[in-house]
C-alpha positions as CSV (number, residue, x, y, z in Angstrom):
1,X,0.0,0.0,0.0
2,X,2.8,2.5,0.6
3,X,4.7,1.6,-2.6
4,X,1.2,3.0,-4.5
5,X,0.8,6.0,-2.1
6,X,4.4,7.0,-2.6
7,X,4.1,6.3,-6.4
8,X,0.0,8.0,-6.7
9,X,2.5,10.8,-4.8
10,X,5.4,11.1,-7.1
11,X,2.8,10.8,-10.7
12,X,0.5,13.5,-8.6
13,X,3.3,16.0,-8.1
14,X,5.3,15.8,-11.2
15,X,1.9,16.0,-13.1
16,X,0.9,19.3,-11.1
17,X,4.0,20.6,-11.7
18,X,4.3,20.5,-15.1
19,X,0.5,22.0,-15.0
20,X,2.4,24.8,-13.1
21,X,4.3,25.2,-15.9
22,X,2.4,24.9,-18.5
23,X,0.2,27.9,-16.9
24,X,3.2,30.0,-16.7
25,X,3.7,29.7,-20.0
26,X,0.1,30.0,-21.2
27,X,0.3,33.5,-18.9
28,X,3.1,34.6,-20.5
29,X,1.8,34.0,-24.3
30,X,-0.9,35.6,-23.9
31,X,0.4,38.5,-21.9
32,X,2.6,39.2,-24.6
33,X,-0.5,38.9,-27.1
34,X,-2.7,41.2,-25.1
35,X,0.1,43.3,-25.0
36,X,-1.0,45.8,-27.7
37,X,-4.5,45.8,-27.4
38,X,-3.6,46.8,-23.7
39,X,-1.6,50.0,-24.9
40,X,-4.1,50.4,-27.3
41,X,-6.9,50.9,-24.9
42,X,-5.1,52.9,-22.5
43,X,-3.4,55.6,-24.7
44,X,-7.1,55.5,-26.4
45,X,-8.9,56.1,-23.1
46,X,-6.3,58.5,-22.0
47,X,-6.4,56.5,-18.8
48,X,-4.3,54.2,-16.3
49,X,-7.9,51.6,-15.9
50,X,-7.1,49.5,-18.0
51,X,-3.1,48.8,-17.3
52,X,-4.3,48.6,-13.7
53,X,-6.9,45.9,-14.4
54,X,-4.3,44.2,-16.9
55,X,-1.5,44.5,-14.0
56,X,-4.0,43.2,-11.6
57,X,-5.2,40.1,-13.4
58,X,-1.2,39.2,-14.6
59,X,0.0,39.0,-10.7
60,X,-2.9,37.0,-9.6
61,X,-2.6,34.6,-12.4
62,X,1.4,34.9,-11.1
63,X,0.2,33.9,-7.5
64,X,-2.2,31.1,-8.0
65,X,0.5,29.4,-10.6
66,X,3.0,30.3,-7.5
67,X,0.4,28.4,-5.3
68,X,-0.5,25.3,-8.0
69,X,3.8,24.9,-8.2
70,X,4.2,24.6,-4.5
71,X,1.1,22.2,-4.4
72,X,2.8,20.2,-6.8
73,X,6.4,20.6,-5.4
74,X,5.0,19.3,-1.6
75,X,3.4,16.4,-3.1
76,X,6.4,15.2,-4.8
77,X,8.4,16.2,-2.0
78,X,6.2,13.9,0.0
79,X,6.3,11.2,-2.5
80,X,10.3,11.1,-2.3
81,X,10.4,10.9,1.2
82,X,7.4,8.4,1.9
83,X,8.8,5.0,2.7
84,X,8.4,2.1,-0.1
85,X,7.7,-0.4,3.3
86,X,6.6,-0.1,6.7
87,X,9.0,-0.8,9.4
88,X,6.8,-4.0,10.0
89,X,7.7,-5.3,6.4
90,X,11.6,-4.4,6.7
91,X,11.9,-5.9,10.3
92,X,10.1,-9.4,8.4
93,X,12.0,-9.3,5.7
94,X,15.4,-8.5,7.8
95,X,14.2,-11.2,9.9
96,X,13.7,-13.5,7.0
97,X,17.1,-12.8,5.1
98,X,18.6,-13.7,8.5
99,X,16.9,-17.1,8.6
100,X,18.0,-18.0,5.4
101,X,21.8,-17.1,6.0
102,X,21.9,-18.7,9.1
103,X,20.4,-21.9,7.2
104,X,23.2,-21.5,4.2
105,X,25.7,-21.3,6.7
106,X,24.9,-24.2,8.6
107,X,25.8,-27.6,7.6
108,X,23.3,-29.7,5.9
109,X,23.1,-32.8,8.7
110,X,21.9,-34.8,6.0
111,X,24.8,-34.4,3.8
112,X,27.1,-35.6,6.7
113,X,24.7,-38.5,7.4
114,X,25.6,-39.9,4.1
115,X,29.0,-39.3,3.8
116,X,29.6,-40.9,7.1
117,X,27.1,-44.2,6.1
């Protein structure tokens, strides 16, 4: 259950961060787009309204693709650090390699059994 948490995790966060990105640049493109029609208006109106409303609307599309890249970042953050077992399943499988050395390392008493017959 933890290998598919930490994995759901790591596809979660990667996938919301290149979201991020792809906002970013999506803002961007069109910002450079609007660009004119922005001048236009505002030497037009002979007014600041419309740079203030453009300004406005770019820094809180800044600030909620800020927010969606941090969501993203502490979810793959998470995902890294999340442990593929639980301490239960090491301490088994710890206990389990163990067994099996100590049985390799032992000799076989059937093995002697037969040599000595």
């Amino acid at each position: 259950m933890l290998k598919f948490t930490k994995r759901l995790l790591l596809i979660l966060g990667a996938i919301v961060i290149i979201g991020a990105a792809v906002l970013l640049l999506y803002q961007y493109t069109m910002s450079a787009y609007s660009l004119k029609s922005i001048v236009s208006a505002a030497t037009a109106n002979n007014s600041n309204q419309a740079q203030r409303d453009a300004y406005a609307a770019t820094i809180t599309m800044i600030w909620v693709t800020l927010g969606v890249a941090v969501a993203g970042g502490l979810l793959f953050g998470i995902g890294i650090g999340m442990p593929s077992a639980t301490f239960k399943q090491k301490y088994e499988q710890r206990q389990a390699a163990a067994a099996r050395q100590l049985a390799a390392s032992s000799p076989d008493e059937t093995v002697d059994e037969k040599a000595g017959k």
